[in-house]
KELOVEX-668720 format. One record per atom (N, C-alpha, C, CB): x, y, z; atom name; residue in one letter. Coordinates in nm, 3 decimals, padded with zeros to 5 digits. Glycine has a CB too. Layout:
+---------+---------+---------+----+----+
:      px :      py :      pz : at : aa :
+---------+---------+---------+----+----+
:       X :       Y :       Z : CA :  A :
...
+---------+---------+---------+----+----+
This chain:
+---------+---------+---------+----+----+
:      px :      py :      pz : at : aa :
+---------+---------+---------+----+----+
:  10.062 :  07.238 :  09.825 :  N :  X :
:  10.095 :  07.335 :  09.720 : CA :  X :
:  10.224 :  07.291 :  09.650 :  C :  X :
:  10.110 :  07.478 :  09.778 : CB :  X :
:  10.223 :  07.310 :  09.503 :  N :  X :
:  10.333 :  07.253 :  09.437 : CA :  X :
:  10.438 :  07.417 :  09.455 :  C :  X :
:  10.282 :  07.184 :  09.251 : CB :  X :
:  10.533 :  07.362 :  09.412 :  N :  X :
:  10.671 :  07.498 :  09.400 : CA :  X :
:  10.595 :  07.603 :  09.261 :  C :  X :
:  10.894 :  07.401 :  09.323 : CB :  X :
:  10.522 :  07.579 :  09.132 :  N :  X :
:  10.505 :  07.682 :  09.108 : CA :  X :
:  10.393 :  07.778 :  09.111 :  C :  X :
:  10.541 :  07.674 :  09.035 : CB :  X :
:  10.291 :  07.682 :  09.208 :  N :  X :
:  10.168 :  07.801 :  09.334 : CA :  X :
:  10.243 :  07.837 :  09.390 :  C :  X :
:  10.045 :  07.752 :  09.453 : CB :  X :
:  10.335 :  07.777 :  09.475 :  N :  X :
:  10.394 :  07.857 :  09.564 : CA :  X :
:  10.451 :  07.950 :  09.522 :  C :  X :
:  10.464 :  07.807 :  09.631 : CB :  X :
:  10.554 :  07.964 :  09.377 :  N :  X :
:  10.630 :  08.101 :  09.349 : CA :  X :
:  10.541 :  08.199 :  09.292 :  C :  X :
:  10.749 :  08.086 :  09.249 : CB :  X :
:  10.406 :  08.138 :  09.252 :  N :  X :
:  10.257 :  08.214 :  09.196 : CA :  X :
:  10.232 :  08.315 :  09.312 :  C :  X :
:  10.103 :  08.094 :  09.178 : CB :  X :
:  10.212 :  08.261 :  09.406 :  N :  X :
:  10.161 :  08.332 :  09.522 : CA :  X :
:  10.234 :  08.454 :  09.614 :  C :  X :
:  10.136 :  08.230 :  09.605 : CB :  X :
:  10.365 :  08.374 :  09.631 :  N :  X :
:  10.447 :  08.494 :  09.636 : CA :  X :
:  10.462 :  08.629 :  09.570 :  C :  X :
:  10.535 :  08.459 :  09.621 : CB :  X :
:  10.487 :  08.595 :  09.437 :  N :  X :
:  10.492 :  08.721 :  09.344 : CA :  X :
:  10.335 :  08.801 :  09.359 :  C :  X :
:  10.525 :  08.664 :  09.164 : CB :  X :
:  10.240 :  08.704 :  09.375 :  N :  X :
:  10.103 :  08.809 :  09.370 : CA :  X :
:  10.109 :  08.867 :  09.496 :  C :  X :
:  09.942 :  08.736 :  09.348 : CB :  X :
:  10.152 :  08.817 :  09.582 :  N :  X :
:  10.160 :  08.849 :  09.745 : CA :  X :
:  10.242 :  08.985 :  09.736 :  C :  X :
:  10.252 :  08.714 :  09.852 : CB :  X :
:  10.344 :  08.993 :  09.650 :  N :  X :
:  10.473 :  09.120 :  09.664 : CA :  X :
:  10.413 :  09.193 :  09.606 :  C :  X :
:  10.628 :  09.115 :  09.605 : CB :  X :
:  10.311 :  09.194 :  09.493 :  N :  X :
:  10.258 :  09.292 :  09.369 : CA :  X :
:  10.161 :  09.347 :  09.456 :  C :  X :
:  10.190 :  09.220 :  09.213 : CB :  X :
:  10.073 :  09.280 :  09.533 :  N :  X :
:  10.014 :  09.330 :  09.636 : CA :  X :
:  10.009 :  09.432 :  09.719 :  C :  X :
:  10.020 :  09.277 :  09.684 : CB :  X :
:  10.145 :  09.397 :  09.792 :  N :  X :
:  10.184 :  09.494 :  09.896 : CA :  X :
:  10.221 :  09.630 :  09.829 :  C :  X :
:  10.307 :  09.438 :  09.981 : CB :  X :
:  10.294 :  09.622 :  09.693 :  N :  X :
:  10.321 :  09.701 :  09.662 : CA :  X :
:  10.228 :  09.822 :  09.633 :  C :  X :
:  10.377 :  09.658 :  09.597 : CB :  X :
:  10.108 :  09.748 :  09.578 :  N :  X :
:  09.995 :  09.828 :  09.493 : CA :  X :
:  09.951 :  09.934 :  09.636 :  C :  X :
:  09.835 :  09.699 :  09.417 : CB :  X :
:  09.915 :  09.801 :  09.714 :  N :  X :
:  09.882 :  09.868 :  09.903 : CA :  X :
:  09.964 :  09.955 :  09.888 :  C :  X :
:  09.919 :  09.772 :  10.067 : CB :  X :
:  10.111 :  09.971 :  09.900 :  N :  X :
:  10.170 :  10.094 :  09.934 : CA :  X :
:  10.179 :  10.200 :  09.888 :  C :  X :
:  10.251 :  10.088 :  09.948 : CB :  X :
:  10.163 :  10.192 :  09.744 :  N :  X :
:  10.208 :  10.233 :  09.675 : CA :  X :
:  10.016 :  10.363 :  09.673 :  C :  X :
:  10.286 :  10.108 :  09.555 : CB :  X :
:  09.924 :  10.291 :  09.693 :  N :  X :
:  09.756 :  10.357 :  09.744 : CA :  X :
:  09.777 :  10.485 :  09.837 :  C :  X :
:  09.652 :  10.228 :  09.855 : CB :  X :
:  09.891 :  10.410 :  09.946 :  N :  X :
:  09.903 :  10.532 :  10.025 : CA :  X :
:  09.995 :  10.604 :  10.037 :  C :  X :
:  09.885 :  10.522 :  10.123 : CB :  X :
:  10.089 :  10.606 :  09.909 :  N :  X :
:  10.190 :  10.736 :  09.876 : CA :  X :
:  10.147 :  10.821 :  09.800 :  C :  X :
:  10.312 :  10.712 :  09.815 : CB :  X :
:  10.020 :  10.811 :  09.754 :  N :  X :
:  10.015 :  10.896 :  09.643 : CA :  X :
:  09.974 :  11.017 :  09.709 :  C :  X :
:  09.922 :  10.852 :  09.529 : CB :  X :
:  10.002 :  11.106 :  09.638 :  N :  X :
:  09.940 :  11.268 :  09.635 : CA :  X :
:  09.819 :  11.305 :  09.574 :  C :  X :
:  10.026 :  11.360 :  09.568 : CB :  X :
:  09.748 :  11.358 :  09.677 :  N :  X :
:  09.614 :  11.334 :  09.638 : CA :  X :
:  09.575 :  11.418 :  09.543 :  C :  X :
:  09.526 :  11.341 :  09.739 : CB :  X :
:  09.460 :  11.346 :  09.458 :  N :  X :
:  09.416 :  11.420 :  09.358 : CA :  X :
:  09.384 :  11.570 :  09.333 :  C :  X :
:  09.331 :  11.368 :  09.340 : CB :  X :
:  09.398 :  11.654 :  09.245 :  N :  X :
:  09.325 :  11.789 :  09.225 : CA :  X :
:  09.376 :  11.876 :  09.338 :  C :  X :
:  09.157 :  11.775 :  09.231 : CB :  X :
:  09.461 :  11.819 :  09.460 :  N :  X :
:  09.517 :  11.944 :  09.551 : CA :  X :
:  09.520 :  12.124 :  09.521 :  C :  X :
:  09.665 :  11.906 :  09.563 : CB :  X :
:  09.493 :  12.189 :  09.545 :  N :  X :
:  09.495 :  12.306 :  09.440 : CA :  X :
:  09.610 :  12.370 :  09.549 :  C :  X :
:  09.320 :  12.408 :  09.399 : CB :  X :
:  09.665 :  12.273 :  09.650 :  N :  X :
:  09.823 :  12.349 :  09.669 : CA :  X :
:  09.895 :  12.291 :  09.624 :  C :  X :
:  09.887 :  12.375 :  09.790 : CB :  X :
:  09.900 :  12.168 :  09.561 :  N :  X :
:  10.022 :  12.104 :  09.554 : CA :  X :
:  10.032 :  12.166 :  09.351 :  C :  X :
:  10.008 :  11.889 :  09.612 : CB :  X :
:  10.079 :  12.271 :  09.336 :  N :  X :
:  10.111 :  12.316 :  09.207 : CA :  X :
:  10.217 :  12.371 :  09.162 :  C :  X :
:  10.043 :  12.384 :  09.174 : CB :  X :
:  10.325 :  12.323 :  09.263 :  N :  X :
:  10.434 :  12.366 :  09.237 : CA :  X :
:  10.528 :  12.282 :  09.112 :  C :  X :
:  10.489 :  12.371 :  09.366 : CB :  X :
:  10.508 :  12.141 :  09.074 :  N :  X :
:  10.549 :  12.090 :  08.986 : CA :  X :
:  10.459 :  12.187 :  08.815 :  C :  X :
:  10.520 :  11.922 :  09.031 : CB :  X :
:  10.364 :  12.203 :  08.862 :  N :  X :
:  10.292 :  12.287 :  08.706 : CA :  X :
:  10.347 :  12.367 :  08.695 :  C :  X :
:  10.154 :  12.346 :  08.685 : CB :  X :
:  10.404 :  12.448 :  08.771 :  N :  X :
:  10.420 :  12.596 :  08.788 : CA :  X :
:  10.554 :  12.561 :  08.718 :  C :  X :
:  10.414 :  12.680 :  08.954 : CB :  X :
:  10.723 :  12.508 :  08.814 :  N :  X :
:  10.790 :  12.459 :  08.737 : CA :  X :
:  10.816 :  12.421 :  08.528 :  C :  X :
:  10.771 :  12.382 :  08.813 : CB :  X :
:  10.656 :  12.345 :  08.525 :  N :  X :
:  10.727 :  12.301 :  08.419 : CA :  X :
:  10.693 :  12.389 :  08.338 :  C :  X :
:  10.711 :  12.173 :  08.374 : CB :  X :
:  10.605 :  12.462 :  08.353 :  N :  X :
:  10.585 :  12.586 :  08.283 : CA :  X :
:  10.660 :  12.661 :  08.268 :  C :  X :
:  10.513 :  12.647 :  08.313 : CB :  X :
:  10.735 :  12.725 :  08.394 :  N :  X :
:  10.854 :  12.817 :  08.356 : CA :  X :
:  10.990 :  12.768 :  08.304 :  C :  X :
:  10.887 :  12.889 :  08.470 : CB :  X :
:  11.051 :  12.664 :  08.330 :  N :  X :
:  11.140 :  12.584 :  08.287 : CA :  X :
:  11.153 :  12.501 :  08.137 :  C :  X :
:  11.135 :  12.508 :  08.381 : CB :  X :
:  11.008 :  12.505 :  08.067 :  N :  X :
:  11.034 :  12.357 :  07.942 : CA :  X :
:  11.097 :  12.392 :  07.854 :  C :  X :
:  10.911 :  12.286 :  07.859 : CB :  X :
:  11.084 :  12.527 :  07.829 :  N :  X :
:  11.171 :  12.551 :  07.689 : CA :  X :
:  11.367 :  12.563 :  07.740 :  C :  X :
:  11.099 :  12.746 :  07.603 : CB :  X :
:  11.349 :  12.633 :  07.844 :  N :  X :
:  11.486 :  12.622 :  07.895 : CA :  X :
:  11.585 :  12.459 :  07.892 :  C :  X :
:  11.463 :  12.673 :  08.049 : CB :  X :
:  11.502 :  12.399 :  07.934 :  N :  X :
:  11.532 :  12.241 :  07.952 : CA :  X :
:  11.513 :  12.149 :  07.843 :  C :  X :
:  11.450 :  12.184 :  08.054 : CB :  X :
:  11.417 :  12.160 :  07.847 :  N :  X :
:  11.382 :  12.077 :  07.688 : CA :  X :
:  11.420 :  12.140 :  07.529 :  C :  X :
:  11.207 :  12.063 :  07.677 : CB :  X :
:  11.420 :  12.256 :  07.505 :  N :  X :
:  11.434 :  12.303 :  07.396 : CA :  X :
:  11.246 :  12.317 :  07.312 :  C :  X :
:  11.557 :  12.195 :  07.326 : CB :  X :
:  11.192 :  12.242 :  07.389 :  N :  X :
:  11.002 :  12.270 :  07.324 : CA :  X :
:  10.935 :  12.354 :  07.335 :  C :  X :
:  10.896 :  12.203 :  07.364 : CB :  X :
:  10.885 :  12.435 :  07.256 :  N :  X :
:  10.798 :  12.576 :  07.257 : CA :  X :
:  10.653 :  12.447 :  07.300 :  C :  X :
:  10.792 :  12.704 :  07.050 : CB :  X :
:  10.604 :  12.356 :  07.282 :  N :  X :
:  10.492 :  12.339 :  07.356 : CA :  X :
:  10.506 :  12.227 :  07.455 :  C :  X :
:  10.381 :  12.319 :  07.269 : CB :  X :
:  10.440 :  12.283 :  07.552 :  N :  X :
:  10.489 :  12.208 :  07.699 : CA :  X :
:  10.385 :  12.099 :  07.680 :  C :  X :
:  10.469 :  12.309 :  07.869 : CB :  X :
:  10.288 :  12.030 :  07.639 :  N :  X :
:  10.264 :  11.915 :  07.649 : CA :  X :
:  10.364 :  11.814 :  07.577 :  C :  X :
:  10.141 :  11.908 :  07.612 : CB :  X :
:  10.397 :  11.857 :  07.460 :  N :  X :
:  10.492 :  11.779 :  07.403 : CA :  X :
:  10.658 :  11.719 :  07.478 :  C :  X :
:  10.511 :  11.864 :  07.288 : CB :  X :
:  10.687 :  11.857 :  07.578 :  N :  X :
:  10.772 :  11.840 :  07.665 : CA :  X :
:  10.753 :  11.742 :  07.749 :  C :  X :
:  10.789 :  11.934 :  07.720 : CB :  X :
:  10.650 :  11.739 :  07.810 :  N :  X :
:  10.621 :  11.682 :  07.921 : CA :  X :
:  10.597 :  11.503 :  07.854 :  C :  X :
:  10.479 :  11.774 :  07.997 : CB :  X :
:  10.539 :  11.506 :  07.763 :  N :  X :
:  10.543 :  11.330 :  07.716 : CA :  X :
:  10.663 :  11.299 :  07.671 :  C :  X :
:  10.442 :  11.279 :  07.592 : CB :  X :
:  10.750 :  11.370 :  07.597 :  N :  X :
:  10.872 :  11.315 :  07.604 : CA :  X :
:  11.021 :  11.350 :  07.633 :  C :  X :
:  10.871 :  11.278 :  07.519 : CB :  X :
:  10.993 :  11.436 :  07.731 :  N :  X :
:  11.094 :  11.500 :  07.778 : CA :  X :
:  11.122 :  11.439 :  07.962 :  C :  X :
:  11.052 :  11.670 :  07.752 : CB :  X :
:  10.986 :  11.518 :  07.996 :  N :  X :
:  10.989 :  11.450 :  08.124 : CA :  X :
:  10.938 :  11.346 :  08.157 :  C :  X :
:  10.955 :  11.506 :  08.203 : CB :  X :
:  10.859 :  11.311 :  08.098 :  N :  X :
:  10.813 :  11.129 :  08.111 : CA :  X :
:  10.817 :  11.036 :  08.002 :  C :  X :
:  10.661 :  11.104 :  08.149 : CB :  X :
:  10.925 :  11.043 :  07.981 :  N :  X :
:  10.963 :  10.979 :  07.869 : CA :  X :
:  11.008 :  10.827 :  07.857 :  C :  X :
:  11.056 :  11.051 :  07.829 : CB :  X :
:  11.027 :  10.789 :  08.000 :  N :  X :
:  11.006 :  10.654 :  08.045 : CA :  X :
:  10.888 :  10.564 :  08.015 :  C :  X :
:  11.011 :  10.661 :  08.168 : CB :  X :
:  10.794 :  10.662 :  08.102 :  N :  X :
:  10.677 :  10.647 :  08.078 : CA :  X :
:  10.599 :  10.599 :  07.993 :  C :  X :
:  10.651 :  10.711 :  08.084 : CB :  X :
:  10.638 :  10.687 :  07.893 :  N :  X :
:  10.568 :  10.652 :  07.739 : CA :  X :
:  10.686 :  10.567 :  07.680 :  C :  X :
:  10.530 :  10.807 :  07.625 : CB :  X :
:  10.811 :  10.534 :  07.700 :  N :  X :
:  10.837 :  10.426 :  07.634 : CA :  X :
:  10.745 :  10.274 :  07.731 :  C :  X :
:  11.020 :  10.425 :  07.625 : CB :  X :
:  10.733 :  10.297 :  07.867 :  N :  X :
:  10.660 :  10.178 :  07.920 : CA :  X :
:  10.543 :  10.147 :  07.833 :  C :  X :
:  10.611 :  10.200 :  08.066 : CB :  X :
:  10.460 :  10.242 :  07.793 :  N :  X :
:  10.306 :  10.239 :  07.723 : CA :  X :
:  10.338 :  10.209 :  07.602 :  C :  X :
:  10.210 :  10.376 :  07.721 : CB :  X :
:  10.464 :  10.239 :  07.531 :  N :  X :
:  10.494 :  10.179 :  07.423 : CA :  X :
:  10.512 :  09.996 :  07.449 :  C :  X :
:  10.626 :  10.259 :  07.373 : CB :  X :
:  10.614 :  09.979 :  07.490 :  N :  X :
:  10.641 :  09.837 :  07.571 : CA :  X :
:  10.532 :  09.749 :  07.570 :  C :  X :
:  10.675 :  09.854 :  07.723 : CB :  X :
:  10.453 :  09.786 :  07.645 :  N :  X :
:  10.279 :  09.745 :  07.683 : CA :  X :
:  10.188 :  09.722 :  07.594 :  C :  X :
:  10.203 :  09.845 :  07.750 : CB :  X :
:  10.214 :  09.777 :  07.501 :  N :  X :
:  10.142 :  09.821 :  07.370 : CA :  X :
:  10.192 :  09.689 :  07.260 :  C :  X :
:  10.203 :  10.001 :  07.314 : CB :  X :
:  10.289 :  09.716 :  07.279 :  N :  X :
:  10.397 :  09.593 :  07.162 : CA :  X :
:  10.369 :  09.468 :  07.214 :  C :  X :
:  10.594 :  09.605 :  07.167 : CB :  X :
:  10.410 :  09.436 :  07.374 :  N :  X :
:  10.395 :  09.306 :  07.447 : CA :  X :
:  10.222 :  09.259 :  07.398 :  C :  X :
:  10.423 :  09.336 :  07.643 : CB :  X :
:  10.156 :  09.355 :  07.381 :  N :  X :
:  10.002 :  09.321 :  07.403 : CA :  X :
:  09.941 :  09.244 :  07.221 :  C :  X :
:  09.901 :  09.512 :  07.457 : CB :  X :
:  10.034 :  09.329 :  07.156 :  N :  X :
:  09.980 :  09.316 :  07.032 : CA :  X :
:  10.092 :  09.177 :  07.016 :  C :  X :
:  09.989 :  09.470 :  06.917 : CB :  X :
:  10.159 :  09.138 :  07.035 :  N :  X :
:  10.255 :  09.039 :  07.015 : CA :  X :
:  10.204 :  08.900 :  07.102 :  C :  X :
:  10.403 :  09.101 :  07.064 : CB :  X :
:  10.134 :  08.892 :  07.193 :  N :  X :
:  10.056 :  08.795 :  07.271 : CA :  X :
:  09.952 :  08.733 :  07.195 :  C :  X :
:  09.997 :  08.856 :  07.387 : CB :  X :
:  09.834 :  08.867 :  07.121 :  N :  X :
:  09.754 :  08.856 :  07.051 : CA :  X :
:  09.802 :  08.762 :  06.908 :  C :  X :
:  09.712 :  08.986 :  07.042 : CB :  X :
:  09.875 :  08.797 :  06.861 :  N :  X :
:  09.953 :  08.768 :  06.737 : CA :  X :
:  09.974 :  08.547 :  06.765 :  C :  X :
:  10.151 :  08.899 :  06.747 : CB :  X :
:  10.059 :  08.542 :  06.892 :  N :  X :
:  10.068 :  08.431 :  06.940 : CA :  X :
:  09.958 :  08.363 :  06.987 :  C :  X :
:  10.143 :  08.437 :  07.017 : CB :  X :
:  09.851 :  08.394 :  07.010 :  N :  X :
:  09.758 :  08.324 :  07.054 : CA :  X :
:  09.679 :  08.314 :  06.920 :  C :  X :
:  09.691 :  08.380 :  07.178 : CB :  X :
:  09.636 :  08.368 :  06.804 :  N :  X :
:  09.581 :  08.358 :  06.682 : CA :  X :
:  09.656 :  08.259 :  06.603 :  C :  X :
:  09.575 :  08.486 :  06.619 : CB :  X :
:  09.820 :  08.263 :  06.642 :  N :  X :
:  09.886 :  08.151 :  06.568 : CA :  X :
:  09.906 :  08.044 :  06.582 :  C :  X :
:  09.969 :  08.159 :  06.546 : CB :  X :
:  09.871 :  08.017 :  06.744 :  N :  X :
:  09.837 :  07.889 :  06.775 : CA :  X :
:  09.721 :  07.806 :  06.750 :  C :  X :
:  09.846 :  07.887 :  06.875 : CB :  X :
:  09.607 :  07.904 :  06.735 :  N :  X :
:  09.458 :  07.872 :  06.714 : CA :  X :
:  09.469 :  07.818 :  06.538 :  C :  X :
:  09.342 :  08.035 :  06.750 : CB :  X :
:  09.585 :  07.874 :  06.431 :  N :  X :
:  09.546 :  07.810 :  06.324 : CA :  X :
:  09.598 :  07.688 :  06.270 :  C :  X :
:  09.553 :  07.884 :  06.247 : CB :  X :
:  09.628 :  07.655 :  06.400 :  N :  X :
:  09.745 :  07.523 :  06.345 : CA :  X :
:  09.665 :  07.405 :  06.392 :  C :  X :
:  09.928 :  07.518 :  06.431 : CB :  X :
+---------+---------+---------+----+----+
């Protein structure tokens, strides 16, 4: 194996474990006890956020990381595309 399989493999090896772990932290789907975060943001969004509508709160108030990541993702994706069409016309 050359050094950059080897640093290939590693990183897929760590992304791995992570995904694995990350399978069995989650909180499971549809719980109909675990509703104490709904309940929260319901009574709290306008207090906190200043938003009379709580979906709007919630995309960019409280996950607002989030959606800048999906933004990120979004840009990286269309910018790859862009580079690979510009290589193809040359």
């Amino acid at each position: 194996m050359n050094k950059r399989n080897l640093i290939a493999f590693a990183f897929l090896t760590v992304v791995g474990v992570f995904l694995i772990f990350s399978t069995f932290m989650m909180h499971p789907f549809g719980d109909p006890n675990e509703q104490a975060m709904d309940q929260y943001i319901i009574d709290n969004t306008v207090d906190e956020t200043g938003a009379n509508n709580g979906v709007t709160a919630v995309v960019f108030d409280y996950r607002g990381f989030d959606t800048l990541g999906e933004a990120t993702v979004l840009f990286t994706a269309v910018a790859g595309v862009i580079l690979v069409f510009r290589r193809l016309k040359k």
